[in-house]
C-alpha positions in Angstrom: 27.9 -12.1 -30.4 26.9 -8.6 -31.6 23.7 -9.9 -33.0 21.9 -11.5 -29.7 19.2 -10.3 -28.8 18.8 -11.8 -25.3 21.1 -12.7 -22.8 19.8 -14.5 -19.5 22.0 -16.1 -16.9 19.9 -15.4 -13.7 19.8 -17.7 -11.0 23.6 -18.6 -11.3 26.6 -18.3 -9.3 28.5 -15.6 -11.6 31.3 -13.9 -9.6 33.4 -10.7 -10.8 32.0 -7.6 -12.2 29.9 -7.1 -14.9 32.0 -6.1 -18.0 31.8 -2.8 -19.8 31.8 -5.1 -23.2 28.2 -5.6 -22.5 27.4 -1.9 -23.4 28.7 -3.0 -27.4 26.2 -5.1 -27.6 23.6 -2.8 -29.9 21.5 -6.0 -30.6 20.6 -6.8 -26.8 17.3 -6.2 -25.7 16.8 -8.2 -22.7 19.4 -8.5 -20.0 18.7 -10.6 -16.8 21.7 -11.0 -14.4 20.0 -11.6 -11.3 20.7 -13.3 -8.4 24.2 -13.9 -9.1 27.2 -12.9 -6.9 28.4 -9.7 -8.8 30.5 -7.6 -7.4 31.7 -3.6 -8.4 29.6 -1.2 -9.6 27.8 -0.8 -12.6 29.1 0.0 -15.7 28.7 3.5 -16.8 29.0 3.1 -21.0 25.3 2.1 -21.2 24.5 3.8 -25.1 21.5 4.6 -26.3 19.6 2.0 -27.2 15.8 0.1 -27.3 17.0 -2.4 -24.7 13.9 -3.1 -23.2 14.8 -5.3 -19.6 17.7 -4.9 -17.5 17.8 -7.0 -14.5 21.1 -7.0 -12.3 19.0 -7.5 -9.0 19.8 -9.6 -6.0 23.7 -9.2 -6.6 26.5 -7.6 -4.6 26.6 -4.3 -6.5 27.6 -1.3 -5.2 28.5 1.7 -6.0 25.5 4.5 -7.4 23.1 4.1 -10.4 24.7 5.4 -13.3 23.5 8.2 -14.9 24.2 6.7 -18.6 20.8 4.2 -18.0 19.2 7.6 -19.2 20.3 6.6 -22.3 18.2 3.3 -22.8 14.8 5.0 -23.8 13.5 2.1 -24.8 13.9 0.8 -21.5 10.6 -0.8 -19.8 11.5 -2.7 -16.8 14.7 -1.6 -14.9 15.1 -3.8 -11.9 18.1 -2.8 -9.5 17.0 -4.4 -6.3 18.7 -5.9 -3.6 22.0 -4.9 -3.8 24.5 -1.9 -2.0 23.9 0.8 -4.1 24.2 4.0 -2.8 23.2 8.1 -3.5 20.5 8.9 -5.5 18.1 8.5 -8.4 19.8 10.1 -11.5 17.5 12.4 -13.1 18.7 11.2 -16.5 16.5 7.8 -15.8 13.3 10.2 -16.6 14.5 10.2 -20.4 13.4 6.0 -20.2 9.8 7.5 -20.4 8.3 3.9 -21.1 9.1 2.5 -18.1 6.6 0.2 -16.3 8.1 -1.3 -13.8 11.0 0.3 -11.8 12.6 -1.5 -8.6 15.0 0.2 -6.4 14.1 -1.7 -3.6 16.6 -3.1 -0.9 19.5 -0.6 -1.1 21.1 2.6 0.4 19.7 4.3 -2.1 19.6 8.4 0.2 17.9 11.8 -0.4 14.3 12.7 -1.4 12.3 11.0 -3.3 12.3 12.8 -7.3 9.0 14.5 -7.8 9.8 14.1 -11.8 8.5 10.4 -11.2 4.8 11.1 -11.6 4.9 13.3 -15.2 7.6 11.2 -16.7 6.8 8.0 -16.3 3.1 7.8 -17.2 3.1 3.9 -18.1 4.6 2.8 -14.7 2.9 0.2 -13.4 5.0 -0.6 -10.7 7.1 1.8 -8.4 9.5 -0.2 -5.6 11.3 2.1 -3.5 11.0 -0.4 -0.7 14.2 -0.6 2.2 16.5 2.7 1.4 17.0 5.9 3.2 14.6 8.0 1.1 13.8 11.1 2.8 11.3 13.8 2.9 7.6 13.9 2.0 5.7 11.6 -0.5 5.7 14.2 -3.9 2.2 14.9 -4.7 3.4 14.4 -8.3 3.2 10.4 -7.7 -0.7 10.7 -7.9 0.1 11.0 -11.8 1.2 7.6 -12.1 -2.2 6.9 -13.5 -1.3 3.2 -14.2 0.1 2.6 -11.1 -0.8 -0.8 -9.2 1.7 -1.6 -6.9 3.8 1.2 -4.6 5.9 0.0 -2.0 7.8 2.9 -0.3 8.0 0.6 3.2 11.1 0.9 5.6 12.1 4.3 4.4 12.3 7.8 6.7 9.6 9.2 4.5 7.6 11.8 6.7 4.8 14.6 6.2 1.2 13.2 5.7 0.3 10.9 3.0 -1.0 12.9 -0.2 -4.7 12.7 -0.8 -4.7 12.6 -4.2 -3.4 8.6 -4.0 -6.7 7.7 -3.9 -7.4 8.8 -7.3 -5.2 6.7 -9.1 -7.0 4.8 -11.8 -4.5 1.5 -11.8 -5.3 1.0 -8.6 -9.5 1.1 -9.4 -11.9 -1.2 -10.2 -12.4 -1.1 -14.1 -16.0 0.1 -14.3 -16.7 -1.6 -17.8 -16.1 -5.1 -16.2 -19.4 -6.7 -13.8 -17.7 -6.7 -10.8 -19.6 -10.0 -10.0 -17.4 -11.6 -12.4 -14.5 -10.6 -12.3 -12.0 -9.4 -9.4 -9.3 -7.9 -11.7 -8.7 -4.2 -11.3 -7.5 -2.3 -14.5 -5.1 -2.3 -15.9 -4.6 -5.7 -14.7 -5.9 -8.1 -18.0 -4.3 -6.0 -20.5 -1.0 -3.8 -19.9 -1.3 -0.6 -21.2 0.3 -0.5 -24.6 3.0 1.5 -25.5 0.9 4.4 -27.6 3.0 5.9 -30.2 6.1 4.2 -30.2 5.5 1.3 -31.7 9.3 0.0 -31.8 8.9 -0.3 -28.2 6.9 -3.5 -27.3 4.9 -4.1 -24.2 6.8 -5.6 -20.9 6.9 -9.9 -21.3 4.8 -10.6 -18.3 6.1 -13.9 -18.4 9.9 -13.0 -17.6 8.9 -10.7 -14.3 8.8 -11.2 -10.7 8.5 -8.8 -8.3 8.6 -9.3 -4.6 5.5 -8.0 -2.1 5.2 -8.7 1.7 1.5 -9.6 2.0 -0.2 -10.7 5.0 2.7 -10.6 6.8 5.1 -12.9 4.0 7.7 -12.3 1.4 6.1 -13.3 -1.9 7.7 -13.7 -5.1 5.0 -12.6 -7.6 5.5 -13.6 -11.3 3.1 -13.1 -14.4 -0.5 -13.3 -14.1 -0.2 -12.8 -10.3 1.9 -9.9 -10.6 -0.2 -8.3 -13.0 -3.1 -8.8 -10.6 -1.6 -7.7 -7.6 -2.5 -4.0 -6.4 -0.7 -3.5 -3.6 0.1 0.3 -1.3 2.6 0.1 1.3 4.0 2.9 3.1 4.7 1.2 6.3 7.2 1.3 8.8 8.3 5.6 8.0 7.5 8.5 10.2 4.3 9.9 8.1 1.9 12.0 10.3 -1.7 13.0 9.7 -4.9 10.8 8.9 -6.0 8.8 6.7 -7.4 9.8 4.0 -10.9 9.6 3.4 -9.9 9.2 -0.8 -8.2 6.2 -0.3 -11.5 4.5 -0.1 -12.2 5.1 -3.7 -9.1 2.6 -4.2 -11.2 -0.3 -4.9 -8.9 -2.3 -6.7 -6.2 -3.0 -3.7 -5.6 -5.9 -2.5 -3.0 -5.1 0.4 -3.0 -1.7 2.2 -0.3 -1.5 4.6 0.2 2.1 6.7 1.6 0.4 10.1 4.6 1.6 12.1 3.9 5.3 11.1 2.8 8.1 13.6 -0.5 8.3 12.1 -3.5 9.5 13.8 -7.6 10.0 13.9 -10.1 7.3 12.7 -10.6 5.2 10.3 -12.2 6.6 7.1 -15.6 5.4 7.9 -16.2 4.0 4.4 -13.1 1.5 4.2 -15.5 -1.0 3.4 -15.7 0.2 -0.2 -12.6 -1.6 -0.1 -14.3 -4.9 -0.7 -11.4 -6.6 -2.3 -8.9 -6.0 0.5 -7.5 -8.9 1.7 -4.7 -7.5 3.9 -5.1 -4.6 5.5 -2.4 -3.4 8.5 -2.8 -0.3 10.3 -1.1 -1.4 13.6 1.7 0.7 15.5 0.4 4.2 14.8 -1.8 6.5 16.8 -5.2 5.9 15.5 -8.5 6.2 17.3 -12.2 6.4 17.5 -14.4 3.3 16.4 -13.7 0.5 14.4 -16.1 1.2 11.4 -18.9 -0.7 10.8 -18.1 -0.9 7.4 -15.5 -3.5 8.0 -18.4 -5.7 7.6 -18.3 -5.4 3.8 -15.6 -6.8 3.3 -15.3 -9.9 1.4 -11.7 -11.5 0.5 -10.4 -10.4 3.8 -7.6 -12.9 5.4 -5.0 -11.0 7.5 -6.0 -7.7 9.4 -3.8 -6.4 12.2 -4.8 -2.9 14.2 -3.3 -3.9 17.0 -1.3 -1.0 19.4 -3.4 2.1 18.8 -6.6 3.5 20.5 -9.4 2.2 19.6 -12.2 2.3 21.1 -16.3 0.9 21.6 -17.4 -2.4 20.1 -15.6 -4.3 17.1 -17.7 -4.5 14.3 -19.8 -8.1 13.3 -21.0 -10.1 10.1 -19.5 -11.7 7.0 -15.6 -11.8 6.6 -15.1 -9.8 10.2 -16.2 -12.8 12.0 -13.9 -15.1 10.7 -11.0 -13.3 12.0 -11.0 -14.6 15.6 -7.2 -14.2 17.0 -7.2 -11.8 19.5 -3.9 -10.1 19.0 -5.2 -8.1 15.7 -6.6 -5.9 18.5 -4.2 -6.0 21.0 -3.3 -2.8 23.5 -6.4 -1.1 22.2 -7.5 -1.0 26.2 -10.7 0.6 25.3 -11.9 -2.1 22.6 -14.8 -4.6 23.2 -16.4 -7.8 21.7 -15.5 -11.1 20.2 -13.0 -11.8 19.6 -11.6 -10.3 23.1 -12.5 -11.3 26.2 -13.6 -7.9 27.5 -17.5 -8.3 26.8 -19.4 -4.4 25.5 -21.3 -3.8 27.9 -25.8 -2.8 26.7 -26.6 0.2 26.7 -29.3 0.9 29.5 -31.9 3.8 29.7 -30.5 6.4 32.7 -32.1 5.9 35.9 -32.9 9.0 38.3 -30.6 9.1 41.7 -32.2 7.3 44.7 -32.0 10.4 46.8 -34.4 12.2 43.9 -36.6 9.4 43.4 -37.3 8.9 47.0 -38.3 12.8 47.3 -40.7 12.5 44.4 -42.4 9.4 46.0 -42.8 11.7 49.1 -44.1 14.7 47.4 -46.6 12.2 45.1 -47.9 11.2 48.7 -48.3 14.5 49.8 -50.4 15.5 46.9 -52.7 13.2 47.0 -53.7 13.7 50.3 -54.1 17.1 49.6 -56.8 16.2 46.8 -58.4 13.8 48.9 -59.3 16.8 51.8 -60.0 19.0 48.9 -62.7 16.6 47.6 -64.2 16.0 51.3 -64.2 19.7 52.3 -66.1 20.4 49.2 -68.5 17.7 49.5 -69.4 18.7 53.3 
């Protein structure tokens, strides 16, 4: 069939490996294999071509990613998830410079993560390192992904502090030209960013995506308008050291901001609650401390918050969305915290008192005076 143009037998129970046959097929643009029971490796005769989807994910692949993908520059959504791949990224893959959504998620996939990511890919949308054996700091280089809106590096051995510049990525930002009033979608989100000047290449199909994100604590299977809402940053569960940074505030877009099981320490940025739209936030199992901000009262669309295991300390915060979240165990060992929901009651602040021992000697001394005044007064009036 050299002329089809898509192939899609996901959600089957295909066994075997994937032929190398499929690499004649000049016609194919969309290729979804997923969640099959394939076995081998992948094939290595991919030629170039404007393929534009390539989904083998959820399969029993092994093997490592073959440096021939390089060779589909059309290529806009590459998902290899979920399967026993091994090594590293090939650095051919940054010739596929229209990529928006890459997911590498749920392999063995080793060594440090490529600093080329950031310049070469400037339409990514979605980066998903998530579950590999990535090493080494977060490259600064990632904070050029300018369209970004969801990273999940989680359950890696990532270390070094988290970059600053994050917080300056535009996908994951409000879009100023729209009333915030009206509408809750960051940008990027309504309209994918075309392809500029290749106009061979068309946009990624929304509609034959999904991407998985654990939110609030679940496993979700986002798909089309969701996904393209969703503006997620998850770097939980590596060895990352450092605070917070204060930028990340200025990510106003993000919905779900996971940094727990990390070595972490300091405060809170005391404006998080520029973060209206947050509706997970998880910042438990690091070494955080200082007040809970009083910010946190700003927030709005907040459902699951856990900063439990840290040290906290002082009074949590009241009013609006804060209030609603009444289980106890977000703020669990944080020995030092007070207030609803926890039973340890803050105690009011009361103006010092002078010792007893002092007050009692300046009652004497008062007594003493004015004795002394009275016999003044007499002796001068005799």
């Amino acid at each position: 069939m050299p002329q089809l143009s898509t192939l899609n037998l996901n959600d089957n129970l295909l066994s075997g490996p994937i032929p190398t046959s499929i690499c004649e097929m000049e016609h194919l643009y969309d290729l979804h294999l997923g969640r099959n029971e394939l076995v081998g490796e992948i094939p290595t005769c991919w030629k170039e071509s404007l393929e534009i989807l390539l989904d083998i994910s959820s399969n029993k692949l092994s093997g490592v990613i073959p440096s021939s993908l390089g060779n589909l520059i059309g290529l806009t959504s590459l998902h290899l998830n979920n399967n026993r791949l091994q090594g590293g990224i090939p650095v051919t893959i940054k010739y596929c410079s229209n990529l928006q959504i890459l997911d590498l998620g749920e392999n063995k996939i080793s060594s440090s993560v490529p600093h080329w990511i950031g310049p070469c890919f400037p339409l990514l949308q979605i980066l998903r390192l998530r579950e590999n054996m990535f090493n080494g700091s977060i490259p600064s280089q990632l904070c050029l992904l300018s369209a970004l809106q969801i990273l999940d590096m989680a359950v890696n051995n990532l270390t070094g502090t988290i970059p600053n510049c994050l917080g300056h990525m535009k996908g994951m930002k409000l879009n100023k030209s729209i009333d915030e009033g009206n509408s809750l979608s960051p940008a990027y989100a309504a309209t994918p960013p075309m392809l500029g000047p290749t106009a061979s290449i068309a946009p990624t199909d929304w509609t034959q995506e999904h991407v998985e994100q654990v939110v609030k604590g679940m496993d979700l299977d986002y798909t089309t308008l969701d996904l393209q809402l969703m503006v997620n940053l998850d770097l939980s569960s590596n060895k990352l050291v450092g605070p917070i940074p204060g930028e990340h505030t200025l990510l106003s877009g993000l919905r779900g901001l996971n940094l727990s099981h990390n070595f972490l320490s300091g405060g809170i940025p005391t404006m998080i609650g520029d973060m209206r739209l947050l509706e997970s936030l998880d910042l438990s199992n690091n070494h955080l401390s200082g007040t809970i901000p009083q910010s946190f009262s700003a927030f709005i669309s907040l459902s699951k918050l856990n900063l439990s295991h840290n040290n906290f300390i002082g009074p949590i915060p009241k009013g609006n969305q804060i209030q609603t979240l009444d289980d106890p165990s977000i703020y669990a060992d944080n020995p030092q915290l007070c207030g609803d929901p926890l039973q340890k009651k803050c105690l009011e602040a009361k103006a010092p008192q002078a010792p007893e021992e002092v007050a009692n000697e300046e009652g004497k001394l008062e007594k003493v005076m004015f004795y002394i005044v009275i016999m003044l007064g007499f002796a001068t009036g005799f």
